[in-house]
N, C-alpha and C positions, 0 to 999 in steps of 0.2 A: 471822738470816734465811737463811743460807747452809746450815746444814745441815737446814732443816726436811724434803726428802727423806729424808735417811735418821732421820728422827722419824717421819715418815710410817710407814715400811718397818719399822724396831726397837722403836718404841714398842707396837704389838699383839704381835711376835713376842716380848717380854721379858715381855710381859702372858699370854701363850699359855704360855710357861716357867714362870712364879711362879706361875698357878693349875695347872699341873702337877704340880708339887712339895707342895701340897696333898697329893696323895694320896688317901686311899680316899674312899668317901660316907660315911664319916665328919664329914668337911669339906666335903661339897658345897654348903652356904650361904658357906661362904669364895669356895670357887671360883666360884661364883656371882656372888660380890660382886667378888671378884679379876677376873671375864672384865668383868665389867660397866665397871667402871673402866677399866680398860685398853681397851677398846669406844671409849667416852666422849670418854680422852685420844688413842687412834689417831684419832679424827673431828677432836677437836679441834685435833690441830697440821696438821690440812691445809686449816681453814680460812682462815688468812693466804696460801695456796696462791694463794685465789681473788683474797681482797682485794686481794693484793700482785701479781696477775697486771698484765703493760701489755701491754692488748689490742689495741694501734696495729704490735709488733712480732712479727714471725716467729722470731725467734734461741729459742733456748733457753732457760729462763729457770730461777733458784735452782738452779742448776750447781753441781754439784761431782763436784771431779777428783781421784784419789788412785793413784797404782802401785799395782797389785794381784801380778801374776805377771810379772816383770818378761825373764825369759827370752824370755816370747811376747809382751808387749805387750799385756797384758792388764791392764786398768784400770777401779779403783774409779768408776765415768763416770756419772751422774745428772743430769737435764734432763727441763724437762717445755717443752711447746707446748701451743698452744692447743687441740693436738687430745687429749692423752694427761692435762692438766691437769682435765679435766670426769671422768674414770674413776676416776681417785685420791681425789676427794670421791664419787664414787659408790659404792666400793669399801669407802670408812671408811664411810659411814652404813650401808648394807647391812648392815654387823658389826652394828653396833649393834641391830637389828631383828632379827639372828639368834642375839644373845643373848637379846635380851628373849622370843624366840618359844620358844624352847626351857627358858625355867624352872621354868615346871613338868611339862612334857613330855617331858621326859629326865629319869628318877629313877637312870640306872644309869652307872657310868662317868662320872660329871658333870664334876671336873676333864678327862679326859681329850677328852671332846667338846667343851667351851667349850675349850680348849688347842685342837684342831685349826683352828677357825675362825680365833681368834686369830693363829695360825702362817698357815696360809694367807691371810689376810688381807694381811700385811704384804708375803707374796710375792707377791700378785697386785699389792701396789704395787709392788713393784721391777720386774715387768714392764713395765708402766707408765711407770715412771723410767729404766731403766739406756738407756746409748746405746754401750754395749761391747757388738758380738755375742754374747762369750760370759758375760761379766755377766747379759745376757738370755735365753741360754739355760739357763745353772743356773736364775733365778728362772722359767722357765717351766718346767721338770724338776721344779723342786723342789714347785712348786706342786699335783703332782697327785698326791705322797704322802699330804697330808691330806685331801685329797678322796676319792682313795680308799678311805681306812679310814674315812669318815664312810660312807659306801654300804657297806663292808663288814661294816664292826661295827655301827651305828647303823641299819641299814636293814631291808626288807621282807626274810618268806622265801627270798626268792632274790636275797638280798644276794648272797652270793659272786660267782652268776653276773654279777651287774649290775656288780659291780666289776671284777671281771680284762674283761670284756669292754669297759669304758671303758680300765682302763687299755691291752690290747691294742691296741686302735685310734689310742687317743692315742699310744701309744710306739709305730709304726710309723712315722705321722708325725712323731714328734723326733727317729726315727733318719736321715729324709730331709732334715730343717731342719738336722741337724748336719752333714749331709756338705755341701750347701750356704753352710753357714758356713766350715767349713773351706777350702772352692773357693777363697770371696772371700779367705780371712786368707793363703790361697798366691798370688794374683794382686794385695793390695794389700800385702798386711805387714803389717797391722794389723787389729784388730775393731773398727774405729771406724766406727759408722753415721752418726754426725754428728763434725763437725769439734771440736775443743777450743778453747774461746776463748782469747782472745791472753793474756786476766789469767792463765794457768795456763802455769806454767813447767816447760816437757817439753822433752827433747831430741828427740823423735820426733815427724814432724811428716808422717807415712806418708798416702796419698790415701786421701779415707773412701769406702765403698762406695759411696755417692751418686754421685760425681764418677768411678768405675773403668768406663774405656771394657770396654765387652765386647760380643763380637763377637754376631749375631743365635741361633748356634746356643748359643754358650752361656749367652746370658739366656735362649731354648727350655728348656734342662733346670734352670738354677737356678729361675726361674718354675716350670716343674710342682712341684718340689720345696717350694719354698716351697707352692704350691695344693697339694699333699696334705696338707703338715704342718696348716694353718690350718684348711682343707676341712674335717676332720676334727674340731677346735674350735668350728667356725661350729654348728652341723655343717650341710654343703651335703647335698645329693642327689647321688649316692647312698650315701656317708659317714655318712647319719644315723641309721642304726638302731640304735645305741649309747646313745642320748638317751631314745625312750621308758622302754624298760629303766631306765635310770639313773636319772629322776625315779621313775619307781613305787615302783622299792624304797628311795631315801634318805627319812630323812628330813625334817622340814618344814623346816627347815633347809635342809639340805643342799641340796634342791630350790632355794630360794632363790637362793642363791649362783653354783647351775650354772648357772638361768636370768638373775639377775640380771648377773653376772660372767665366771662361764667362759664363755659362750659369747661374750662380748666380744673375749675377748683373739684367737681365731683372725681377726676382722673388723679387730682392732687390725695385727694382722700385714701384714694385705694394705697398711696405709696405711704400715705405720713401713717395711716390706723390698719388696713385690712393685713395687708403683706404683714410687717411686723410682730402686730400685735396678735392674730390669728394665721400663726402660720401654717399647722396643719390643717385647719378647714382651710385655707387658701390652695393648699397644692391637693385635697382632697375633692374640690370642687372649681378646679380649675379649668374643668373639662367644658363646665355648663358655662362660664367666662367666655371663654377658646369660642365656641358654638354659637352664644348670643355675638359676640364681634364679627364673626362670619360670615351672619343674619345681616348684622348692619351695613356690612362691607358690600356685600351682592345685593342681597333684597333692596335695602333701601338706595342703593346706586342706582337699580334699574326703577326705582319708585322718581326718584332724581330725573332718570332720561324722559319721562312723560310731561314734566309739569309746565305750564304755559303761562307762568310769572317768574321773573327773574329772578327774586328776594325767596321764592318758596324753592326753585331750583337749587339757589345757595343755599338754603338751611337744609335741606336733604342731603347734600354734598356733605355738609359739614358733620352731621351724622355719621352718614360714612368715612371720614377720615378720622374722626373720634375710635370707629371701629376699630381702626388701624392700633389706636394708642394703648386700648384695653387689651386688644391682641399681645401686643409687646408686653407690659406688663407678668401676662399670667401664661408664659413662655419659661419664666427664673432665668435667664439667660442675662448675663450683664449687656450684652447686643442686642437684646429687644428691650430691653427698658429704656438704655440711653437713646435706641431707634425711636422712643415710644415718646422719650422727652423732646426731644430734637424734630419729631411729628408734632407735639403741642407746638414749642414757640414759632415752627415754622407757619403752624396753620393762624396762631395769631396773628402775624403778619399777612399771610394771604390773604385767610377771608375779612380781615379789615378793607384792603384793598377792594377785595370784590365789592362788599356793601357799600363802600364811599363809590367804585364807582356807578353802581348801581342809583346809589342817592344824585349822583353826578345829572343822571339821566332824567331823575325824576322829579328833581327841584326844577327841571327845565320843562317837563311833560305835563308832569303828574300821572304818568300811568308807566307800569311795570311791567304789562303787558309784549311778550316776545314780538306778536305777532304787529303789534304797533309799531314798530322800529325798522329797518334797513336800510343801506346805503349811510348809516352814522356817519361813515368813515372818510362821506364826502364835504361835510360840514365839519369835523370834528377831527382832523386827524392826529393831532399830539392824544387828545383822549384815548384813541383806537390804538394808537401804538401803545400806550399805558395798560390796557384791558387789554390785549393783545398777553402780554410777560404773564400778567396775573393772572389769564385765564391760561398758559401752559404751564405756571408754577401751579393753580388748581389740578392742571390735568397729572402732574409728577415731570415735567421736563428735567431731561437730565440740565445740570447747571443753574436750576432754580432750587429753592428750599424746601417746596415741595416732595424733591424726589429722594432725598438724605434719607429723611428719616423713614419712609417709604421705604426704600433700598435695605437700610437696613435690618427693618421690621422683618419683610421679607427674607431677607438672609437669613439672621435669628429662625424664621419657621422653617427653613430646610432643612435647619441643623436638627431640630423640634420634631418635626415631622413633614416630609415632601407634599403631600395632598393637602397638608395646612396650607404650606406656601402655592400652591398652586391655585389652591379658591383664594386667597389673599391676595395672588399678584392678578388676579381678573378686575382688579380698581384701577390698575393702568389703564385696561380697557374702556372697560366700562366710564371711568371716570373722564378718560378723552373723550369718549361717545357726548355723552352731556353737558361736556364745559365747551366743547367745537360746536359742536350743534348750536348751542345760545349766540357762540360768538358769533357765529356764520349769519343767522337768522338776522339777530342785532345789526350787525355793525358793517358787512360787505352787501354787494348787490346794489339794485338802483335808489335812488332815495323814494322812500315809499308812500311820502305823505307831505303835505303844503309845513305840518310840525315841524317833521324830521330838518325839510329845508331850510327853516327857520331857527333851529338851534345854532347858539355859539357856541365857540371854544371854550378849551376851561382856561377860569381865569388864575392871575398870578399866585393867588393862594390856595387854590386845588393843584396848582403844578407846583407849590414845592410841597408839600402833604403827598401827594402823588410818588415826587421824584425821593423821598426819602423812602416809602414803603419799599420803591424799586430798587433803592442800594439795600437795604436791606436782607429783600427774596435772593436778589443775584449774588449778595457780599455773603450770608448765610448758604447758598448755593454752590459757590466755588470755596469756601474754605472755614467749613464748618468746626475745626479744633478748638478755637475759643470758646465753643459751646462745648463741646466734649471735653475739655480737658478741666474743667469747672465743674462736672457732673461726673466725673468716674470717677474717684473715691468716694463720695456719698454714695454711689450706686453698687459699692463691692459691699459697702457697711452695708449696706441695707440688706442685701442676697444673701447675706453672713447670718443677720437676724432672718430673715425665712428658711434657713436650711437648716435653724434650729429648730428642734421637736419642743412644744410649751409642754406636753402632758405630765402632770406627776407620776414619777416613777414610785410605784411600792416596790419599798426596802425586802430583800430578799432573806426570809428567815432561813439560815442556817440547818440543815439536816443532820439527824443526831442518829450516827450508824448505829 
């Protein structure tokens, strides 16, 4: 039980390696089968994750401690909580769905694209897992070399551009999270974000960032620092213009993963480093948080209601429901965070959905175009009933998983402030306006073209890929406790550490009558 993290983390990327080795498309039924398995077995060792979680304690849980570089104090450090422990199962089944999606949709480079998902995969669970600063920032470094070459090689015409301009953007930001990191490792002596339990025999026993008094000006510049790097991952406003791009031209895959996963981890940051670690600049500049999510949630909604591609429609969507997440967050309410986490995995699920079925459409077309489509519904109709759920779980349907953490987010800002909740709950709106709009266009009305007439149904392995994302939205929808009761005591620990003041207090000299 002790090292099923790193089975978590090595078993996709050893899976990712051996259908590499494969070789040409010669063997791309190997690799095929080789990504699939390995898919399978990465899902499968994280689910004693859950079983074996006790959702009563805050500590860290299926630890493990190892010397890594031992000059700097730099250690093999893995732990999951109740907050980091729901991403790790999201992250492994995700795989899974983006192998099966890509089967027969990828005929070129097959090992080498089932290998990148794989590999990335296993690094987005080490982000996830590692509790060494810099353990976590190689897997967050590491993590955007296979993504990038999934956008660059596997993607639309203007792949290139869409890759070096994610990777740009992102590696601005790692270059400001590293110098940030380095701050703390010279003001604490160690990269330890969380403490080392007492069973693990160290002689260094250095204050973890958690606990590192630091003066107001210097949580000001590690905070922005930290808000650029993440910002950039969320992606917030005005950071996001790197994301339409980047959905349009990966592909369905690819798409997948950035929506379902990467844009997780920048949201993941603000909880494992900002809160914490800086908690008075966090509640000092909460305000400019609160503002920029607001921005996202309206502005780019209504940027959303315009657009005349499907895949660019969903990535602006997804933006704004991102909004939704950083809102909750910088709220300090234990009801907006768990609302905020409970809005990640649910968007996981969704906008996976959407892009498969969007890929659904275009492995069949090749074109993404709204105005190309109508009457789907007349060739296709298990499809239409499927994009049907997923575009009212997009819209917030009550009963979908969409609307939880929605609902709650919202609630948390009433409590917060009423005109908060009140520009917040206009994503109902708004976000019905644009996700009906697409469906309507799409999928009802006459068939609109000799194409449309010509498409078949999905086949038996897009309907169960399909039919599981749909237990999922609805089983997350009507009885979301299992998520929440997993995530509230890591989420009391955590509001515990931000409602402490880090400042050092000067000692009060005594007055001599």
């Amino acid at each position: 039980m002790t090292d099923l993290l790193s089975l978590a983390i090595w078993t996709p990327i050893a899976a990712g390696l051996l259908a590499l080795a494969t070789g040409s498309d010669r063997n791309a039924a190997l690799a095929r089968g080789i990504a699939l398995l390995g898919a399978f077995l990465g899902f499968g060792v994280t689910i004693p994750l859950y079983l074996g979680f006790n959702t009563t304690s805050h500590a860290l849980q299926f630890v493990e401690y190892r010397p890594w570089i031992s000059a700097f104090d730099i250690a093999y450090y893995l732990g999951v909580d109740g907050i980091s422990v729901l991403f790790v199962l999201l992250n492994s089944l995700i795989t899974v769905f983006v192998v099966l999606a890509g089967w027969r949709a990828i005929q070129s480079r097959v090992a080498q694209y089932n290998a990148a998902f794989l590999i990335m995969s296993g690094l987005m669970n080490g982000i996830f897992c590692a509790q060494d600063g810099m353990l976590f920032y190689v897997f967050f470094e590491a993590s955007l070399i296979p993504l990038y070459l999934i956008i660059g090689v596997w993607g639309g015409p203007n792949r290139v551009y869409a890759a070096i301009k994610f990777f740009l953007y992102t590696l601005v930001g790692s270059l400001l999270l590293l110098l940030a990191i380095i701050y703390l490792y010279l003001k604490s002596g160690a990269f330890l974000i969380a403490e080392i339990p007492a069973e693990f025999e160290t002689t260094h026993r250095a204050i973890t960032w958690k606990a590192l008094p630091l003066s107001i000006q210097e949580q000001a510049w590690i905070f922005f620092a930290f808000l650029i790097a993440f910002a950039v991952k969320v992606p917030m406003f005005p950071v996001h213009t790197w994301l339409p791009d980047a959905h349009v031209e990966a592909p369905t895959g690819g798409s997948v993963v950035l929506a379902a996963i990467a844009l997780k981890l920048g949201a993941y940051g603000f909880l494992r480093f900002s809160l914490p670690v800086t908690p008075d600049a966090a509640h000092e500049y909460a305000w400019l948080l609160i503002a920029l999510s607001l921005i996202a949630v309206i502005y780019i909604g209504l940027v959303a209601l315009v657009q005349a591609d499907m895949k660019k429609l969903v990535a602006y969507s997804s933006i704004a429901h991102m909004g939704f997440v950083t809102l909750g967050f910088f709220m300090f309410s234990a009801l907006g965070i768990e609302g905020a986490l409970v809005q990640m995995i649910s968007h996981g699920f969704v906008s996976a959905a959407m892009f498969l079925c969007i890929g659904v459409l275009y492995d069949r077309t090749h074109t993404r175009q709204i105005a190309d489509y109508g009457g789907v519904v007349n060739t296709m109709p298990k499809f239409a009933a499927f994009f049907m759920l997923f575009a009212m779980a997009n819209a917030g349907l009550p009963a979908t998983s969409g609307f939880v953490g929605e609902f709650m987010v919202i609630l948390a800002a009433v409590q917060f402030n009423f005109w908060i909740a009140m520009a917040a709950a206009s994503t109902l709106i708004i976000g019905a306006a644009y996700t009906l709009w697409m469906y309507k266009r799409v999928i009802f009305g006459a068939i609109a073209s000799e194409r449309v007439r010509a498409l078949a149904d999905i086949s038996a392995r897009e309907f169960c890929i399909l039919t599981l994302l749909a237990l999922a939205v609805l089983g997350m929808g009507l009885y979301p406790k299992p998520f929440t009761d997993v995530m509230h005591t890591s989420v009391d620990e955590l509001l515990r550490h931000a409602a402490q003041s880090k400042i050092p207090q000067t000692p009060q000299i005594p007055q001599i009558p």
